[in-house]
C-alpha positions in Angstrom: 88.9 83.5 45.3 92.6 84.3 45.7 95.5 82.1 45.8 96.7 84.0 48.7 93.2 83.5 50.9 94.0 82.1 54.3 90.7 80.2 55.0 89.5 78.4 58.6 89.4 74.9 58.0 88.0 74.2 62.0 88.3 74.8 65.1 87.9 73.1 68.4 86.7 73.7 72.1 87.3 71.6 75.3 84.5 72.6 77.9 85.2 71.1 81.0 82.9 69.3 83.0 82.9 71.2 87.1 80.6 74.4 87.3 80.4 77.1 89.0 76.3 78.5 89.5 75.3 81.6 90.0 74.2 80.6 93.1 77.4 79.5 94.3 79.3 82.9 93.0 76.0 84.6 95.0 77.3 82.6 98.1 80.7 83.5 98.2 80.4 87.2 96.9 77.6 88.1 99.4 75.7 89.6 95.8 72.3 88.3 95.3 71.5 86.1 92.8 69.6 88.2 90.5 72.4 90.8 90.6 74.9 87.6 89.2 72.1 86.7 86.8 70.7 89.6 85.2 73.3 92.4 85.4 76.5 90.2 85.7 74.5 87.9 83.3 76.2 84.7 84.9 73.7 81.6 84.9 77.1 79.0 85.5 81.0 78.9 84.4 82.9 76.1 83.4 85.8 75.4 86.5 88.8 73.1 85.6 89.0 69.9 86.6 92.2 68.2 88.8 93.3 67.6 84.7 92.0 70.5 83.2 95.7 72.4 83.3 96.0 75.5 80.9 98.2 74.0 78.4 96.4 70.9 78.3 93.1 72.2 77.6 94.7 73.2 74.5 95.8 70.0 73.8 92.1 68.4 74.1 91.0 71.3 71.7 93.6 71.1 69.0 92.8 67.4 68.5 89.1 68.3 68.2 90.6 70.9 65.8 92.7 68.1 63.7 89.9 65.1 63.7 87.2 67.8 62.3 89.8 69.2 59.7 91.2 65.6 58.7 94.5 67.5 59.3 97.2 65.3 59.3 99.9 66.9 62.5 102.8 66.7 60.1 101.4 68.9 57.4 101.1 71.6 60.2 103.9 73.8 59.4 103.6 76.3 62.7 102.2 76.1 65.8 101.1 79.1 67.9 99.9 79.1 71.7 97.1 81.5 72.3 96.4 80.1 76.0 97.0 82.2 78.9 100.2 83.3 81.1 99.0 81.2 84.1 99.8 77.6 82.5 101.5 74.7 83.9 105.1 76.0 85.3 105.5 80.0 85.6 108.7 80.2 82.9 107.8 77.8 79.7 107.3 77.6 76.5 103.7 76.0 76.2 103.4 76.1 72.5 106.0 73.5 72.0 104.9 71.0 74.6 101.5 71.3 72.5 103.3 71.1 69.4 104.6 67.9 70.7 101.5 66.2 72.1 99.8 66.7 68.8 102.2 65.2 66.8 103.1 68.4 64.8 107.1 67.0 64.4 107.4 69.0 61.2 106.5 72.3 62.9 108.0 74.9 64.9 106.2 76.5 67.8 105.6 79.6 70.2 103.5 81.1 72.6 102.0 84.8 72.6 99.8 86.6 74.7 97.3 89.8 74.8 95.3 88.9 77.9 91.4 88.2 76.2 92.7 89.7 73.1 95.1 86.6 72.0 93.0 85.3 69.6 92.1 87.8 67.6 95.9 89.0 67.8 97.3 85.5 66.8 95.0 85.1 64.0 96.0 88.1 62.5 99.6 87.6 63.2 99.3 84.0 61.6 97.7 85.2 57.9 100.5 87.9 58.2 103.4 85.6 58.8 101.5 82.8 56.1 101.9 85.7 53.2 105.0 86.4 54.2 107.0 83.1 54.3 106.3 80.6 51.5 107.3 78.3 54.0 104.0 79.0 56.1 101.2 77.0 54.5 99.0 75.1 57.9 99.2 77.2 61.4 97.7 75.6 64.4 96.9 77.8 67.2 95.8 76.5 70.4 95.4 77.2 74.1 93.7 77.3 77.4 92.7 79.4 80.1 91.8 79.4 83.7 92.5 82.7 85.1 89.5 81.8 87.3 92.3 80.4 89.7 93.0 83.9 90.2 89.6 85.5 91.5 88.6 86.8 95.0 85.1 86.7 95.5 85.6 89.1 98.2 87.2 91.5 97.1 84.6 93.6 95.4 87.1 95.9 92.9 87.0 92.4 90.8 83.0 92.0 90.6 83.4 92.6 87.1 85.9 89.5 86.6 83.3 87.2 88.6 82.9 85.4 85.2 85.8 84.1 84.6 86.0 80.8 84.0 88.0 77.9 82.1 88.1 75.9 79.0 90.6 75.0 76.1 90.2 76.3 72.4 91.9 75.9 68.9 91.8 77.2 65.1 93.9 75.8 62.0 94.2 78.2 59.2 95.0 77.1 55.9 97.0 79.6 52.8 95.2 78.7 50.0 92.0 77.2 51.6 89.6 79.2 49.9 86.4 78.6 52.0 86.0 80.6 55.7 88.1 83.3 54.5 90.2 85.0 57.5 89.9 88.7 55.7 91.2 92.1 57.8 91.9 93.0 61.4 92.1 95.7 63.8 93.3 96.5 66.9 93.8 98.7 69.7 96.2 99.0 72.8 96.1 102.1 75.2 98.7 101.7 78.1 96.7 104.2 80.2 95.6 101.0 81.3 98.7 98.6 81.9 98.9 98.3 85.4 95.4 99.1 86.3 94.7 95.3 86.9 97.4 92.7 88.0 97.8 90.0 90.5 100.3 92.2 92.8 102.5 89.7 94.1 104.6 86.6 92.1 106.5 88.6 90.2 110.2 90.6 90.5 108.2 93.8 91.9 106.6 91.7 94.7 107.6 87.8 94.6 105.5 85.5 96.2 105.9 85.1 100.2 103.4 84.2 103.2 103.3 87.6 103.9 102.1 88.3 100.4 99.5 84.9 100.5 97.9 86.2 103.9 97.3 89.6 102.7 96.0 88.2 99.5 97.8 89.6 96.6 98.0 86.7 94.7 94.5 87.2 93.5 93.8 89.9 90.8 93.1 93.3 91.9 91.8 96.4 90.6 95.2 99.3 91.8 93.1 102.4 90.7 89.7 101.4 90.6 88.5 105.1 90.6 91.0 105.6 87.6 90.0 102.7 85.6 86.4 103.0 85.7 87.0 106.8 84.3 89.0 105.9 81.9 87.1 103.0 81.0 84.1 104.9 80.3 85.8 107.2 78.3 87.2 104.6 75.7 86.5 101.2 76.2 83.1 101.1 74.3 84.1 103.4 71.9 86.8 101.7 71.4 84.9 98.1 71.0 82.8 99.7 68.3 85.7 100.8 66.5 87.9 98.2 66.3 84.6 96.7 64.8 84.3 99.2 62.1 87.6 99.0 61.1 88.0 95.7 60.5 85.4 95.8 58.3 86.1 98.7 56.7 89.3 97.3 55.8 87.7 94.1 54.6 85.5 95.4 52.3 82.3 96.0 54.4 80.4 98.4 56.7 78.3 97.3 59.6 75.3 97.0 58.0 77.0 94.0 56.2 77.6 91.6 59.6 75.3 88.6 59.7 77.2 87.2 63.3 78.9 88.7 65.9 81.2 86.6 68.1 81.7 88.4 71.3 83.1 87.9 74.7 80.7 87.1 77.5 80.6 90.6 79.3 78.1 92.1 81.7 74.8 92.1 80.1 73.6 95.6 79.3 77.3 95.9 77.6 76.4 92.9 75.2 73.4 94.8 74.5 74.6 98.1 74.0 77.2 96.8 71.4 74.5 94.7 69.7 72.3 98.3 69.4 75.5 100.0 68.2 75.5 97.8 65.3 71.9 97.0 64.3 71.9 93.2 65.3 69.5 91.5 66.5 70.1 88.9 69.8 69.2 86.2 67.1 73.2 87.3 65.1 75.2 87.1 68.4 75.4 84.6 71.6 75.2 85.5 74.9 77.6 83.3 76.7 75.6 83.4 80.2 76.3 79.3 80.4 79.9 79.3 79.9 81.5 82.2 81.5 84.3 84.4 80.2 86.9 81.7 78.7 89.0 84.8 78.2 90.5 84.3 74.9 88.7 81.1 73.7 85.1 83.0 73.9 85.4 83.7 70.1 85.8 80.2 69.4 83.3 79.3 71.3 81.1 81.1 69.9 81.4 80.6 66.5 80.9 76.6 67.5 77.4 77.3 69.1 76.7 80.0 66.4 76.8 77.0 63.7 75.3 74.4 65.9 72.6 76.8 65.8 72.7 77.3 62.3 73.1 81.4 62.9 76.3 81.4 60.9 75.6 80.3 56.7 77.4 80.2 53.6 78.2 83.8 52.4 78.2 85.3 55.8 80.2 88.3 57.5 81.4 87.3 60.7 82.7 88.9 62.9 84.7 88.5 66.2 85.7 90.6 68.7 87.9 91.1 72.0 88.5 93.1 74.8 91.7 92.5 76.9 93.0 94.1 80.2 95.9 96.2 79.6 93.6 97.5 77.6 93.5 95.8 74.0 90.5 96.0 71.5 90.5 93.5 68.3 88.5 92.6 65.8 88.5 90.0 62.4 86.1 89.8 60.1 85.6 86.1 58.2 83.9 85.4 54.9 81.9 82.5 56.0 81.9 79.5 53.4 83.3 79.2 49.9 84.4 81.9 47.9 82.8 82.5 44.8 84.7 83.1 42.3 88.1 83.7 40.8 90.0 87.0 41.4 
């Protein structure tokens, strides 16, 4: 162990309790079932309640977070949002709201934002501000997301986002907890891709109007399908694998080493694919075909199941990974349980 480690000490999911079936995504969509359930691989998604509001989901999970952790709020020294854009008012500061509703008076707060790649981002950017101010000792990050609000399931450039879905998640990390070791990151932006998917109107380009409501745009579109697929081929998978790799690499490890894999719920034969990259069996990942894509909060999620399950052990390499439109690939890897011995 070192006396700089930066260790999980839990974490915390808020599931919400509306679906969404594959039948019902099948009904709207016009796609038949078995196209939703064994290509998209959607069984159901979680859909947010009249409460379930972005910010607040966050809230429910960071008290799930702080019960498991016997964390007192007051020792928590910095709170970061990792929940989603599309929150409770359009221009606000979500992090400090939560800040406040958990009872973290000692800390200060804000919010940051990669699209599905949040998480992975904030945790690296937590350890990284933690060994760089002494100051920095407990970070909280929390946050929701429901970008399901946002889908059209007519408009078929957007099949491929038919999973989102909604749900709240949090993580404390701890400088000098020296069990669940947060160890190296990696990631990846390419800007090819900024502007390939966006919900058109709301902002200064194109702010909101009736016009803009009756011809849809405040849904998320695909503005160069053609383009995006091509350029998605290209990179994106090699670019998923690599962000893997390096993250290891930098941790110590090689592939061969990674006991789980916490992955976003994506189409099927892309989980799959990923999984035969690597060498893992299905039994060292979790297919999230009952939840949905909870955008940033998948990893969480799936580290929760993955113990329930008993598939993550002491002395494990974890590892969890992210893909985010814009584009943005990221990757940790965690030590899993208590470190050995003194270094």
């Amino acid at each position: 162990m070192k006396k700089e480690d930066v260790g999980i000490v839990s974490t915390g999911v808020y599931i919400p309790d509306e679906w969404m079936t594959s039948t019902d995504i099948a009904e709207q969509s016009g796609i038949p079932v078995e196209i939703i359930e064994e290509k998209m691989g959607i069984l159901k998604k979680t859909l947010p309640g009249s409460d379930d509001h972005t910010c607040q989901m966050g809230i429910y999970a960071a008290r799930k977070a702080l019960e498991k952790g016997n964390i007192d709020p007051k020792d928590i020294d910095l709170v970061i949002y990792i929940g989603e854009e599309h929150k409770e008012y359009p221009l606000w500061t979500a992090g400090i709201m939560l800040q406040r509703e958990v009872g973290a008076t000692n800390a200060w707060a804000f919010d940051v934002a990669l699209r599905c790649g949040t998480t992975i981002m904030a945790m690296k950017v937590a350890k990284d501000m933690m060994l760089a101010d002494p100051s920095i000792q407990t970070v909280l990050l929390a946050g929701g997301y429901r970008n399901v609000d946002f889908i059209d399931y007519i408009n078929p450039r957007t099949r491929f986002m038919y999973n989102l879905a909604a749900g709240g998640g949090a993580v404390i990390l701890q400088k000098g907890y020296h069990s669940n070791i947060l160890l190296d990151s990696h990631i990846i932006t390419d800007g090819s891709f900024s502007e390939d998917v966006v919900v058109a109107a709301g902002g200064t380009k194109n702010p909101i109007s009736r016009e803009a409501i009756e011809k849809r745009l405040n849904y998320l579109d695909v503005l160069d399908p053609e383009g995006m697929k091509q350029r998605l081929e290209e990179k994106s998978m090699k670019n998923f694998i690599e962000v893997i790799r390096r993250s290891l690499q930098k941790s110590g490890y090689d592939q061969k080493d990674i006991d789980y894999l916490g992955i976003l719920h994506m189409k099927k034969s892309a989980h799959d694919y990923v999984l035969r990259e690597l060498g893992l069996t299905d039994e060292q990942s979790i297919y999230l075909n009952k939840f949905g894509h909870i955008g940033q909060i998948d990893q969480i999620l799936s580290m929760e199941l993955a113990l329930e399950q008993g598939k993550i052990k002491d002395g494990d390499v974890v590892v969890l990974v992210s893909a985010g439109i814009g584009y943005a690939w990221g990757a940790n890897t965690i030590r899993w349980g208590k470190a050995s011995q003194e270094v």
